[in-house]
C-alpha positions in Angstrom: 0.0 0.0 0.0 1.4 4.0 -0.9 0.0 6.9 -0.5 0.5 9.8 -3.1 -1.1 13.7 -3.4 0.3 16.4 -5.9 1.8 19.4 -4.0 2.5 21.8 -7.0 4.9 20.2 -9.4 6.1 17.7 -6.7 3.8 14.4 -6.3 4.9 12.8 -2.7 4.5 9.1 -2.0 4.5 7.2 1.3 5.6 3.7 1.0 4.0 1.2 3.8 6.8 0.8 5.7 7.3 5.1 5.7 3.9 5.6 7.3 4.4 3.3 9.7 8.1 4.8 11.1 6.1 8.0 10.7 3.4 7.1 12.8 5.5 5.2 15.5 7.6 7.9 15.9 4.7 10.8 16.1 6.9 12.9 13.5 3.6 14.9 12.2 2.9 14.9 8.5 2.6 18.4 7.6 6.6 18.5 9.1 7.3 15.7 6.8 5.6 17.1 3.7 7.3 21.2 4.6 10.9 18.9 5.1 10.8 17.1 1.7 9.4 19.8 -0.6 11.7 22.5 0.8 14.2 20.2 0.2 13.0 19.2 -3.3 13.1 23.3 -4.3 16.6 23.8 -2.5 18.6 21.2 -3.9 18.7 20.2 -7.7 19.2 16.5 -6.3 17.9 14.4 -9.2 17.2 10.5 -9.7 19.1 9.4 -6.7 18.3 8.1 -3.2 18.7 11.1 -0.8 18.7 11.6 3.4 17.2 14.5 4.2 17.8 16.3 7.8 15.4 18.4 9.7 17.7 19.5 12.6 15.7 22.2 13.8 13.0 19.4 14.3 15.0 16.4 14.9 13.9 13.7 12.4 15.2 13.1 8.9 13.9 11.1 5.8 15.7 8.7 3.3 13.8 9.3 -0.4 14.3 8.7 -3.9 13.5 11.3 -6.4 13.2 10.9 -10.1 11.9 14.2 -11.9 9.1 15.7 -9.7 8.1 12.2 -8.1 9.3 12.2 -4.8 8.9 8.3 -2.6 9.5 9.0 1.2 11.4 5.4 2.2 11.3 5.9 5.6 11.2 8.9 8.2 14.3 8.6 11.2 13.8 10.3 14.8 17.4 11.8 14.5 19.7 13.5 13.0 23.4 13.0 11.6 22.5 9.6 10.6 24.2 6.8 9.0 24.0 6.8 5.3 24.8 4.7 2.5 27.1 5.2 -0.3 26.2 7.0 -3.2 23.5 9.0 -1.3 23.3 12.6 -1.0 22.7 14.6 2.5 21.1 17.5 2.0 20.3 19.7 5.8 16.5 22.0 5.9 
């Protein structure tokens, strides 16, 4: 199961396994959406996976983004995470 909505130019998708980390660690949603589309606009990161950190809230996100399609992976209650090769940090 995913969950996508349009926000301008930018359609966001939830995968299962996102909502859930979302929702077990009570990071709200309008956070999550404000995080990854500032992100998106800031940062001309394209077709690769990428962690995004919120430091000023405390939680970051591993996504993928290919054109204006952006898949939340799964959202982290921390920052200055561990992150695999090959994947781009960008800080919001």
């Amino acid at each position: 199961m995913t969950l996508s909505k349009q926000y301008g130019k930018y359609i966001v998708t939830l995968t299962e396994h996102s909502l859930k980390r979302i929702l077990e660690r009570n990071i709200p949603g309008n956070r999550i959406i404000h995080t990854i589309l500032t992100a998106a606009e800031q940062n001309k990161v394209d077709n690769s996976e990428i962690l995004i950190e919120n430091k000023e809230e405390g939680f970051s996100l591993i996504a993928k983004i290919k054109n204006h399609e952006i898949t939340i992976i799964t959202a982290l209650n921390k920052v200055n995470c561990y992150m695999k090769e090959n994947t781009a940090r960008i800080a919001v």
